[in-house]
N, C-alpha and C positions, 0 to 999 in steps of 0.2 A: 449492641449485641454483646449481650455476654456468657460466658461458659457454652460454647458452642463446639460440638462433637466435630473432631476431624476424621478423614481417612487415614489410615497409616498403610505404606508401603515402604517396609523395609524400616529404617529410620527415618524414611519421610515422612512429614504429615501436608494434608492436605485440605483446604476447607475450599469451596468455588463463593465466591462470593456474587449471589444474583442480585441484589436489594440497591444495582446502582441505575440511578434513573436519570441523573443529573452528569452534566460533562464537568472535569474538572482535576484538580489532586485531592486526595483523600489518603491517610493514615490507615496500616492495619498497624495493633498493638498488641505483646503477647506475654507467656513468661514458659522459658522451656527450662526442664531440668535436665542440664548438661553435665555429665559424672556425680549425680546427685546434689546439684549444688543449683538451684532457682537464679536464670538468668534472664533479663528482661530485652523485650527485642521490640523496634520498631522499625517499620518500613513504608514508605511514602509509594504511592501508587498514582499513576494519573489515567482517566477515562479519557478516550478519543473517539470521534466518530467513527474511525477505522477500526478501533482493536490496538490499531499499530503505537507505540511509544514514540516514532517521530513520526509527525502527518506529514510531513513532506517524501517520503520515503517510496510511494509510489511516481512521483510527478517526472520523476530523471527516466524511468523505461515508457511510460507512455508519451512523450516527448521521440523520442528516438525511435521509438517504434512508427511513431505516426511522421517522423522525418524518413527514416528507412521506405517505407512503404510510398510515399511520395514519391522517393528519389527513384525507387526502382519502376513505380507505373509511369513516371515520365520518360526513364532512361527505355521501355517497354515501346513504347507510345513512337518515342523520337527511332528507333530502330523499325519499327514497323512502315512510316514515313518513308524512311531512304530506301526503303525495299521495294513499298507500292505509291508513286510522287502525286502530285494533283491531288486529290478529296483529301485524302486521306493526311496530308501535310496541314492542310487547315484545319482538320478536326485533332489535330497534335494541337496545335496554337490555342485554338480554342478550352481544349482538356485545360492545358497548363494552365489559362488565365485563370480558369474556374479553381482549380486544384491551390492558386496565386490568391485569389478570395478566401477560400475555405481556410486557409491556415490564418487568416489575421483574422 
């Protein structure tokens, strides 16, 4: 790609770069005139399935979310039990095994 028209806002410029198809690192290369003086610039970019710059960056809240929610529909479950004893204590035990699957 070359000589390609940016946006400008303010002293920013801007170009979106749609033309990437492939995952990966990839180079943008440029030349700005900085107080009239041609200065040359590059910057290393990488494409991820996410968007995101580290892909592990989602993994730590959907972990704790999905341990949170466990913890409170058992701790739920286990209070509901002490209050009404018989069925409803086996259907706690039972919950939890299943809830004991689903996480591994």
């Amino acid at each position: 790609m070359l000589n390609v028209e940016m946006d400008k806002n303010g002293s920013f410029f801007n170009y979106t770069y749609g033309g990437v198809t492939a995952l990966g690192r990839y180079r943008a290369n440029g030349i700005a005139d900085i107080g009239g003086v041609d200065s040359d610039w590059n910057y290393p970019f990488e494409v991820t399935p996410s968007g995101s710059s580290d892909p592990t960056s989602g993994q730590g809240s959907f972990f704790l979310m999905t341990f949170g929610t466990i913890f409170f529909m058992t701790l739920f479950f286990f209070a509901l039990s002490v209050m009404v004893k018989g069925a409803i204590r086996f259907g706690f035990i039972g919950f939890s095994f299943v809830c004991g699957l689903i996480t591994i």
